[in-house]
C-alpha positions, -999 to 999 in steps of 0.1 A, spaced: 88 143 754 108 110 768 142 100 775 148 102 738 143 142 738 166 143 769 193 125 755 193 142 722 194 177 748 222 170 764 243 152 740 240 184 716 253 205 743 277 181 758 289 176 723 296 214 721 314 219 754 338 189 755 352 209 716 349 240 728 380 263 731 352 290 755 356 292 790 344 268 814 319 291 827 305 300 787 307 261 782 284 254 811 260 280 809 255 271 773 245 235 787 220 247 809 206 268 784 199 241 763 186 213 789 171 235 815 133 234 801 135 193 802 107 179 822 101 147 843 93 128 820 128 134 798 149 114 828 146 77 837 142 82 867 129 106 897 169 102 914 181 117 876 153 142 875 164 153 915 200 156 900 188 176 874 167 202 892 198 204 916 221 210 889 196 237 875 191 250 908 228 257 915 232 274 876 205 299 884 211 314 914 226 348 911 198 374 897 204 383 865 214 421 859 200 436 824 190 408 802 212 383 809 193 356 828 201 341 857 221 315 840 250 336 829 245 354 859 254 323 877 278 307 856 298 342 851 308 342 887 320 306 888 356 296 898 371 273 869 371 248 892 331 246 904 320 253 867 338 218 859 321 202 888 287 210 873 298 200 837 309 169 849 278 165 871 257 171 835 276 142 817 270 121 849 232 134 843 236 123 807 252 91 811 225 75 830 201 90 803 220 72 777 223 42 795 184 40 795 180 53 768 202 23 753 179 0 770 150 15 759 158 14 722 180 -14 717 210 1 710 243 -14 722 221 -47 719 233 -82 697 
């Protein structure tokens, strides 16, 4: 898709969580949900992409019971405190996005 499609991604759900009156934990999982099918090719950059799947790897971990994924699994067991970490880790993810994305598209530029 490009690093337009991944900056749309996780602005939309960044957007959501930094207004949202949810917990931490509901604010990140709903993140994840909506950034965790981005591919390669939606980062600028393998170290963003490695970030990424780190992230993604550390929000999926705990098998989900019944039907509700992985993700919540994960996120539901969270301390305030780690689900923060990995929210500010996606805006750091996201920030490098945008800056690239910025380049890419002339935004920002006079």
């Amino acid at each position: 898709m490009g690093i337009d499609y991944g900056w749309e991604k996780f602005f939309n759900t960044l957007h959501y969580a930094v207004g949202s009156t949810e917990s931490l934990q509901h604010r990140l999982a709903n993140v994840i949900s909506g950034v965790c099918h981005l591919q390669r090719d939606d980062f600028p950059n393998d170290e963003a992409h490695e970030e990424f799947k780190t992230m993604l790897k550390a929000t999926t971990m705990v098998p989900a019971k019944g039907d509700e994924g992985t993700i919540q699994a994960t996120t539901s067991v969270m301390k305030d405190e780690e689900a923060a970490m990995w929210l500010r880790k996606a805006f750091d993810i996201f920030s490098g996005i945008a800056e690239a994305y910025g380049a890419h598209s002339g935004v920002g530029q006079l």
